[in-house]
C-alpha positions as CSV (number, residue, x, y, z in Angstrom):
1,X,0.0,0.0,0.0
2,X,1.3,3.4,-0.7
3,X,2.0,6.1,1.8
4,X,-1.3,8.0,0.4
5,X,-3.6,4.8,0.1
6,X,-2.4,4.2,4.1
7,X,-3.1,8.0,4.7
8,X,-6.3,7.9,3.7
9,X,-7.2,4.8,5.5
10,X,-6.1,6.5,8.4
11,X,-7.7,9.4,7.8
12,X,-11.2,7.7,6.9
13,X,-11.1,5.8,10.7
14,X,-10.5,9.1,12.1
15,X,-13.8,10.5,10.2
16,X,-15.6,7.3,11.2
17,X,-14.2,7.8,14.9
18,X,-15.4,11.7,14.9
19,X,-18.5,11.0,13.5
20,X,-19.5,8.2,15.8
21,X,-17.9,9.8,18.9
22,X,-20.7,13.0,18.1
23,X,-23.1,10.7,17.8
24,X,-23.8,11.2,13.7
25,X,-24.3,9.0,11.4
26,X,-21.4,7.3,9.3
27,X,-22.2,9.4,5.8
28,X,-22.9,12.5,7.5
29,X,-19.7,13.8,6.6
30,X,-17.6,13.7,3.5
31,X,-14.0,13.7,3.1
32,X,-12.4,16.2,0.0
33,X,-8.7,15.8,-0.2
34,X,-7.4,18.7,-0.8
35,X,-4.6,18.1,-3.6
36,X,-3.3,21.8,-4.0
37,X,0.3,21.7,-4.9
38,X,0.6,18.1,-5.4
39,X,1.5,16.6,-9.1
40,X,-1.4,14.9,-11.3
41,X,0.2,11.4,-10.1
42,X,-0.2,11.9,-6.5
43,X,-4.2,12.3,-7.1
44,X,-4.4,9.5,-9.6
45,X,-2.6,7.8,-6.2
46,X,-5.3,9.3,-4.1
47,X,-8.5,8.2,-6.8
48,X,-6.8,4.5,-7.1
49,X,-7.6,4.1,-3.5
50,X,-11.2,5.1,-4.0
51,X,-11.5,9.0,-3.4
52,X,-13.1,10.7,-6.0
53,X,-13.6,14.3,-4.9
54,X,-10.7,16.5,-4.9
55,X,-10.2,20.4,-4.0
56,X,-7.7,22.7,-5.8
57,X,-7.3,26.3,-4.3
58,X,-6.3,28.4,-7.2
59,X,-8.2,27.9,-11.0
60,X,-4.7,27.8,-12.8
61,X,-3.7,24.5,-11.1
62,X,-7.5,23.1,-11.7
63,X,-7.4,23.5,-15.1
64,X,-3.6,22.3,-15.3
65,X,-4.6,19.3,-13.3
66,X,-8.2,18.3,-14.1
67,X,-8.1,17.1,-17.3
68,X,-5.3,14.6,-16.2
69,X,-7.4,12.7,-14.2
70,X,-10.5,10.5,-14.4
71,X,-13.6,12.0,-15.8
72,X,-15.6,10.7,-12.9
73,X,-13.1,12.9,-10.6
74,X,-15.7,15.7,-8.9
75,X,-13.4,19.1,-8.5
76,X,-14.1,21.2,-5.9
77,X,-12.3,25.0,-5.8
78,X,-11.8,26.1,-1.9
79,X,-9.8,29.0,-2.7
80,X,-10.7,32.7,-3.1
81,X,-11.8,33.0,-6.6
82,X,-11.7,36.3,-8.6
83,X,-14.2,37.5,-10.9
84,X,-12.3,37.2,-14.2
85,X,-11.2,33.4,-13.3
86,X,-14.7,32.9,-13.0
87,X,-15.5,30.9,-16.3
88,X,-12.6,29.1,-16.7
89,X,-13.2,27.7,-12.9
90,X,-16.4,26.5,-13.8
91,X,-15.5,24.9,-16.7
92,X,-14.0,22.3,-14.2
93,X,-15.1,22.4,-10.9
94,X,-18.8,20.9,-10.1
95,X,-18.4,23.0,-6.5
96,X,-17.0,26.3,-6.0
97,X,-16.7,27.0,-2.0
98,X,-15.6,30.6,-1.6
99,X,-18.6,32.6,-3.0
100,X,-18.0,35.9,-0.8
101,X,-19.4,38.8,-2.2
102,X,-23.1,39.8,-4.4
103,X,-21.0,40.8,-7.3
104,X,-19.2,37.3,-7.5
105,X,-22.7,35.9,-7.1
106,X,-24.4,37.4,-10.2
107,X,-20.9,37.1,-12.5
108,X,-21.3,33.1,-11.5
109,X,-24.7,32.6,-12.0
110,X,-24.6,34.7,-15.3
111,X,-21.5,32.3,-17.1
112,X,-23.3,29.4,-15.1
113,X,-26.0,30.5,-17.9
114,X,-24.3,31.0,-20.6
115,X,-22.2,27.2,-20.0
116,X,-25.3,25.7,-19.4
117,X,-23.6,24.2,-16.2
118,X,-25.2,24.1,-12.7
119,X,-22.6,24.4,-9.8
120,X,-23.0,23.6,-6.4
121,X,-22.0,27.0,-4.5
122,X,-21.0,27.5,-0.6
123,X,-20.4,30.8,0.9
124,X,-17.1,31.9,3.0
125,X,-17.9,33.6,6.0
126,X,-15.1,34.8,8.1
127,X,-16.6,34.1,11.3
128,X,-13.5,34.7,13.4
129,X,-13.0,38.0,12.2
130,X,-9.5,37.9,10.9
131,X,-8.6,40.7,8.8
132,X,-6.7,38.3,6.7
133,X,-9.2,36.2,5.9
134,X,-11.2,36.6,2.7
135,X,-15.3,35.6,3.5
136,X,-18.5,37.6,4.3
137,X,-18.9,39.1,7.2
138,X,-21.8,37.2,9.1
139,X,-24.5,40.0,8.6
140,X,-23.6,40.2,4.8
141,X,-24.6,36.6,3.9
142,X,-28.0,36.6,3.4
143,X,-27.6,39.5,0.6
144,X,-25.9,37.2,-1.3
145,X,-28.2,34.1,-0.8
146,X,-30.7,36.6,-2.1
147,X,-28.6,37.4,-5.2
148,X,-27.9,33.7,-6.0
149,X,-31.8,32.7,-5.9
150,X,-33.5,32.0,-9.1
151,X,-29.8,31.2,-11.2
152,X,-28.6,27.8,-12.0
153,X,-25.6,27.9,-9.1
154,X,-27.4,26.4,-6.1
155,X,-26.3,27.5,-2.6
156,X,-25.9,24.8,-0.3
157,X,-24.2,25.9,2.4
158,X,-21.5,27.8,4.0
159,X,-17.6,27.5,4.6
160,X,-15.2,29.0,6.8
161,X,-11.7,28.8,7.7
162,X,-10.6,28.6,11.3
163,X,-7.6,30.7,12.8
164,X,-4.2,28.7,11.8
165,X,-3.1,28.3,16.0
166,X,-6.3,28.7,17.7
167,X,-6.9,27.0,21.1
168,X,-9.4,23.8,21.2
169,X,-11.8,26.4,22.8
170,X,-11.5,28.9,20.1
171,X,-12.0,26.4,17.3
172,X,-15.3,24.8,18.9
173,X,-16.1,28.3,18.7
174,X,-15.7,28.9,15.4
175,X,-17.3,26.0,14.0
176,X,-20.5,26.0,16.4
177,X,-20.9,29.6,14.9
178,X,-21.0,29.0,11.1
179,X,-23.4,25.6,12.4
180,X,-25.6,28.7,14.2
181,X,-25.2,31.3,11.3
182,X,-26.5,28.5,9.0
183,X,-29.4,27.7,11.6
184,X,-30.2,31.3,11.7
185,X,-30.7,32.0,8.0
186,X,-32.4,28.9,7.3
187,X,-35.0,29.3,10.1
188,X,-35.2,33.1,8.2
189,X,-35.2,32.3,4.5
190,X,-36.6,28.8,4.1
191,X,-33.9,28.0,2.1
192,X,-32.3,24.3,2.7
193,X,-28.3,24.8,3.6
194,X,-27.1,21.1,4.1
195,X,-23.5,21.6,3.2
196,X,-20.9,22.9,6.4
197,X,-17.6,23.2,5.2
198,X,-15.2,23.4,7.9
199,X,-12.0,21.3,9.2
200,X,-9.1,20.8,8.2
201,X,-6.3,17.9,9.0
202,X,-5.7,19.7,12.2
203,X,-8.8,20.2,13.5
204,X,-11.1,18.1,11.6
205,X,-12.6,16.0,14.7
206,X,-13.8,19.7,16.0
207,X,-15.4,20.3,12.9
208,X,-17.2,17.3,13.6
209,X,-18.5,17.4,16.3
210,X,-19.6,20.7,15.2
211,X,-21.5,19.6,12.4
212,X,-19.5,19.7,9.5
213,X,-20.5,17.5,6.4
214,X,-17.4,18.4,4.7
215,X,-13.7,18.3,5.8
216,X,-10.9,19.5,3.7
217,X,-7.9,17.6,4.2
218,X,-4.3,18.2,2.4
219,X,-1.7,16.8,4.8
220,X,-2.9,14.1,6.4
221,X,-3.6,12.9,2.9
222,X,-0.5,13.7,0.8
223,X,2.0,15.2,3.2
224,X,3.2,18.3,4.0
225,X,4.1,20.9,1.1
């Protein structure tokens, strides 16, 4: 077994152990490795093993990447994502996770159109606060929930990033307030927000038992960059 097939083993029992530790059920959270940096090989590595869904943080390196691989792959973009890398990100990625402003909203849901493709979108929301984090501000994300409605981009969800050294305590807090946030605008707008994207390798049994349904995990996966 290679060193990624093994760290995916290990990183799948770890899910399993999370999950069933919060008391959820065993698909109620999915695991995107998060390939970023790492050659075309290292994923075919990662999809022999039987992952499918991959993230990429910057379009250049999806659109480098993606067409190496499988067409059954399903490519997710986690990074920030301007508006002139907007069509050439959805030519490849079914999910785009860092929807953060009206503006990108309506540019998405207008190429969306004209591709006649239907992405899956989440929104960023920088719940800690940290000035150099991109994401919405908590009070701004309903405007652009409003501004996706009625497009072929469907909102799902929300995603946030927690503090690189934050304390246990700080990153419970974190993730328990996206999991509120998204209680809060669904009890508001009726709209059904399934998707929490939240943990990563080091803190992915918080996100957990938080409520996350996806975790993004890079190193645990493919070793450190």
């Amino acid at each position: 077994m290679s060193n990624i097939a093994a760290n995916i083993a290990a990183v799948q029992e770890r899910l399993a152990n999370a999950l069933q530790r919060a008391g959820r059920r065993h698909d109620d959270a999915r695991l995107l490795a998060v390939s970023k940096t790492f050659p075309a090989d290292a994923v075919q590595e990662a999809y022999a093993a039987g992952l499918r869904c991959f993230g990429e943080n910057r379009v250049q390196e999806l659109c480098d990447k993606a067409p190496k691989l499988p067409a059954d792959c399903e490519w997710h973009l986690i990074g920030h994502l301007q508006q002139n890398k907007v069509r050439p990100a959805l030519e490849h990625a079914r999910w785009l996770h860092a929807v953060d402003s009206v503006a990108l909203a309506q540019r998405i849901q207008r190429l969306a159109g004209d591709l006649s493709v239907a992405p899956t979108l989440l929104l960023e929301v920088n719940i800690s606060g940290e000035e150099s984090k991109f994401g919405l501000a908590p009070g701004a994300v309903e405007a652009v929930l409003t501004a996706l409605q009625g497009g072929p981009g469907c909102c799902r969800g929300l995603m946030t990033v927690a503090p690189l050294h934050a304390s246990e305590r700080e990153l419970h807090a974190v993730f328990a307030g996206l999991r509120t946030l998204r209680d809060q605008l669904v009890a508001r707008t009726g709209m059904a927000l399934p998707e929490l994207s939240m943990g990563m390798s080091g803190d992915m049994d918080i996100a957990v038992a938080e409520g996350a349904t996806i975790v993004r995990i890079g190193t645990a996966i493919f070793g450190r960059r």
